[in-house]
Every structure is written in C-alpha cells, then in structure tokens.
N, C-alpha and C positions, 0 to 999 in steps of 0.2 A: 485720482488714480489714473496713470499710465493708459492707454485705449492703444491700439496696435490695428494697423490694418495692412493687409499682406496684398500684391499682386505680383502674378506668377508671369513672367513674359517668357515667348519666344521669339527670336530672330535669323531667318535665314542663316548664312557662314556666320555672321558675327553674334547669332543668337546666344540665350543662354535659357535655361530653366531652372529657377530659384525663386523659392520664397522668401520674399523683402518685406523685413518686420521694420514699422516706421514709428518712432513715437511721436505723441501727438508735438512736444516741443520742436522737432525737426521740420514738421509738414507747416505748425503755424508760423514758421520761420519765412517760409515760401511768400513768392510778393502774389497771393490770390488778388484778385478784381473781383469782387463780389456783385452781380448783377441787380437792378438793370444798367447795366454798358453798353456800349457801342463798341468792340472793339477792332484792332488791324490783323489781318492773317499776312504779312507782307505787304509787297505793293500791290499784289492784285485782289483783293478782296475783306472784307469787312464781316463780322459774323456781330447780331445782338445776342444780347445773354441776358436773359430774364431774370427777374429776381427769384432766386433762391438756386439758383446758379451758380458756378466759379469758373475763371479764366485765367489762364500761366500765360506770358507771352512767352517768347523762342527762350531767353534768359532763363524765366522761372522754369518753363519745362524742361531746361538741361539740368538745375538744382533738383526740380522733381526723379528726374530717369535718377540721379546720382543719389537719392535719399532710399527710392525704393527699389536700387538694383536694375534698375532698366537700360540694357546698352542705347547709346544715341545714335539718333538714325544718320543720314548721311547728310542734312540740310536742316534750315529751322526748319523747329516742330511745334506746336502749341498743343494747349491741353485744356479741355473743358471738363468741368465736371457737375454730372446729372444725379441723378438720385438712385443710386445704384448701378451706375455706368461712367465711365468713363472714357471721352473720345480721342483721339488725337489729329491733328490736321497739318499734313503738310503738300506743301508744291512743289510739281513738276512741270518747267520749262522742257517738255519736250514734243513740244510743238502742235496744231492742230489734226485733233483727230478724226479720221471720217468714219459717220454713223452710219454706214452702211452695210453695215459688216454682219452675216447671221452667226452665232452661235453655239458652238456644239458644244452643251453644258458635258456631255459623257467623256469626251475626247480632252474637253481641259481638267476636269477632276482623274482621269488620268496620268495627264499630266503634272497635276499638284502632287499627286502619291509619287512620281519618278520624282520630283522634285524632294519632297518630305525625306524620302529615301536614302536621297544625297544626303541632306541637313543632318541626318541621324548619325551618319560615320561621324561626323565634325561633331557631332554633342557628342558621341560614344567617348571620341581620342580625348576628348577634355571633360571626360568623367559627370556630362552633364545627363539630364533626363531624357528622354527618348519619347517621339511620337508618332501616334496613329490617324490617321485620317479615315472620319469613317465613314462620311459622303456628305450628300450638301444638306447642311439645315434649311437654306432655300435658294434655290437655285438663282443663278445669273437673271437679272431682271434687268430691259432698260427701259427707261422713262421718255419718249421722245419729246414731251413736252418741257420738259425738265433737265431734259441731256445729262440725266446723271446713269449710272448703273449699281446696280447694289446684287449683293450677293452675300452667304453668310455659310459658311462651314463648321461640319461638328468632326472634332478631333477626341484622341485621351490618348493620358499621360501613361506609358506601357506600365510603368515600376507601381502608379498608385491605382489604375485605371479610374482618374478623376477623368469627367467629361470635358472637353477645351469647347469653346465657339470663340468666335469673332464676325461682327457686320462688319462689311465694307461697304465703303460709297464711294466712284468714282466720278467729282462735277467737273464737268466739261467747261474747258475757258476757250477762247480764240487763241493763244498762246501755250497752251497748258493743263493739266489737270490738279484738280487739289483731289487730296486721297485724303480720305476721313477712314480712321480706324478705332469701334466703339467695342470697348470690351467688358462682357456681364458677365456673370452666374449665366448658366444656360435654365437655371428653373425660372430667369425671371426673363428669359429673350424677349418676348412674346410683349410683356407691359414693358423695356427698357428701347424695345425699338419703336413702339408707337409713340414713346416719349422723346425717346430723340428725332424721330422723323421730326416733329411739332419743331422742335428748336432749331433746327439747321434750317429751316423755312427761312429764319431768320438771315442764311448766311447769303454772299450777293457778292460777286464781282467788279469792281470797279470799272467806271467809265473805258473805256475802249479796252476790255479784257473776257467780255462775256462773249458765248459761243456766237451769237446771233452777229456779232461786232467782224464778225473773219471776212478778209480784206483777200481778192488774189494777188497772187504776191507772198503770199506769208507762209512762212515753213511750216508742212505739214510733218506731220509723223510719218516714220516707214513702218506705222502699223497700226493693226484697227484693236477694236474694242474689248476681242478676248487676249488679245496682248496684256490688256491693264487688269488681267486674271491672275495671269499666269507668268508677269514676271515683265513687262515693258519690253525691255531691249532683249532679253533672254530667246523672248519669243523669234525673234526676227535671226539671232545665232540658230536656234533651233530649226529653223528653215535648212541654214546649211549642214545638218546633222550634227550639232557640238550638243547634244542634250546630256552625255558624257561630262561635260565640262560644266555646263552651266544649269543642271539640276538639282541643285542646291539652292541656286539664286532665285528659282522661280516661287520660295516661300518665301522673300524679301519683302519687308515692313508689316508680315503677320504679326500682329500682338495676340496674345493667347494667355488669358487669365483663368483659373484653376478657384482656389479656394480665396478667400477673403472676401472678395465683393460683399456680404452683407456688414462685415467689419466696418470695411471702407462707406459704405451707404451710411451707417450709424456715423461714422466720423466725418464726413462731408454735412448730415445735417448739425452736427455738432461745430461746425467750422462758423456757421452761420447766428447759433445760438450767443456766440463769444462776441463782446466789446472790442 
C-alpha cells in the first residue's frame, strides 16, 4: 500500500504554503545515504550521520524540494533526516561575524511580524496560505563555547489555524555561517530538538574554516548576530530605513511544517526497514 507523507513549507517572497503529498516510489527514488556516513556540506564542513539516519546531498535535496513541493533556496542545500524531523543545511559566505553583539530578542520578534506582514501580501496575490507569528518558542540563545545561536518560533496557519514552529541554528565559520533549518510537529519540539542537538555534534568545519581559524585580514560581516535573525543583509538595509522594502525578506529560509510529520517519521523509519 501507497504511505504519503506531507510537509508544508514557507518561504519568504518566493515562499509557498502547500501540502506535498509524496509517494513512497518517488521518495525511494531519491539517492538517500543511509548512516553511519561521513558526509560533505560543501567545501567547508563535514557532518556524521549515525545509523538510523538519512542524508540528500545538494542534488538529492533539489529532487527532494521538487517531489515534496518545496521552492529551492538560493545555493546548495542538504537534507538530513531524523526521526520525526527533518533538517536542512546550508552555507553562507558572508563573511566573519563578530560575537559581540547583545540581543534584543523583543525588538527582533518585532521585526519578524513586520517582516511575516510583508510575506503575506505575496502569499495573499498568489492565492497562497497566510501566517501568524505568535512569539518565540525559545528565545535567541548563544553558545559562546560552540559559537553557534539557535532560536525557534511558534507560528499558525490563519485559514486552518494549525500551529507552524521551526528551530534554527546558526554555526559560526571564520568565513561563514551554515544555517541549519529543523522542522517538526510542535507536540514533538521538545524530544526532536534534544535529538537533533545529539546529531549535529556530529557536524565540524573543515581545516582552516572554523570560527577559532579567523585570520586579520579577513572579511568581516557588516553585521552581528541578530542580523542572522532577522534576515542577514535586510538587517543592515534596515538601518537605512528600507524595512518598507525589504520586510518580506527578513522571513528568508523559514521552513515551516504544519501537518505530516508523524506520516513522514513512519516513512523515514520505513525507508530504513527496505533492501
């Protein structure tokens, strides 16, 4: 029998909100890496993937977004898949960023709603879903040991009012950030984040690419830490008052999954079970 597993994305301007019905012949089509592997996130980093695991490299996660309706981001993307989550990782070359920066988690979730605000005219004109932002599920956190930041917001969907989350993690490179985007059920946030923290332990920088590696001389960002909230370069427009303009952008590479997840959990460890 046919198994169907749905995830609902949104994406800043080019978002969408739809449910992507996959059958399982489409998804076993996909080139999975079934853990334990080692594998590449580009040139700058390496992530293990334990057994009972799966890994798309930038390829398979373009076959992936096109099977389950997911628009593609704007650079490789990879896709890991946990047990009832699903993460995505990609890199930005945008230069070294200074951890110095304090935080005003109130004034950037502000910011997110002008932001969401914009994104909704552009789903309204294209007949898409519409959403709510309805504060943080946890707030802005950094790690200075770890140089990563993570933060995770709870949304819903206006027309069904299903509940939306997404975690983020932003890990800091000497060059770079890779932006991990894990998207659950929200009744399982709680066991899907302690299970992905575990795995991304796994993930690791390449020789002359981690934070610790920055060299002077080397191009910094013209922005800090709640920039990689709120939208990277947006932030820094936003200085000169264009939030007019670029309030839309500032929900840029939110993933936002709705219903399925337990579908997709069943069909992941089913991916496993198969010759």
């Amino acid at each position: 029998m046919k198994r169907l597993f749905s995830v609902l994305v949104a994406l800043a301007l080019a978002c969408v909100s739809v449910t992507a019905l996959a059958q399982d012949d489409d998804a076993d089509g996909l080139p999975w890496q079934k853990g334990p592997v080692t594998v590449q996130l580009g040139d700058q980093a390496t992530l293990n993937v334990p057994e009972g695991y799966a890994f798309l490299d930038a390829a398979g996660t373009v076959k992936f977004n096109e099977v389950a309706h997911n628009p593609p981001g704007d650079g490789d993307e990879y896709t890991m898949a946990g047990k009832g989550w699903v993460a995505f990782f990609s890199y930005g070359d945008v230069g070294y960023i200074k951890d110095d920066e304090t935080i005003d988690a109130d004034a950037i979730l502000a910011n997110i709603r002008e932001g969401t605000a914009a994104a909704n005219k552009e789903r309204r004109a294209r007949g898409w879903g519409e959403m709510s932002i309805l504060g943080w599920s946890a707030r802005p956190e950094y790690d200075t040991q770890l140089k990563s930041l993570t933060w995770s917001i709870l949304g819903e969907d206006q027309s069904t009012h299903e509940k939306v989350v997404n975690y983020n993690a932003r890990l800091l490179g000497r060059h770079g950030v890779m932006s991990v985007v894990m998207v659950t059920d929200p009744a399982t946030l709680a066991t899907s984040i302690m299970d992905f923290k575990r795995r991304v332990k796994g993930f690791e920088y390449v020789s002359g690419e981690s934070y610790a590696e920055y060299q002077p001389g080397d191009h910094v960002a013209a922005y800090g830490l709640a920039a990689l909230i709120t939208g990277g370069a947006a932030a820094v427009a936003a200085k000169k008052g264009l939030f007019s303009v670029i309030g839309g952008f500032l929900v840029a590479a939110w993933k936002f999954v709705l219903a399925g997840l337990v579908a997709a959990s069943a069909w992941f460890k089913s991916l496993f079970k198969r010759k």
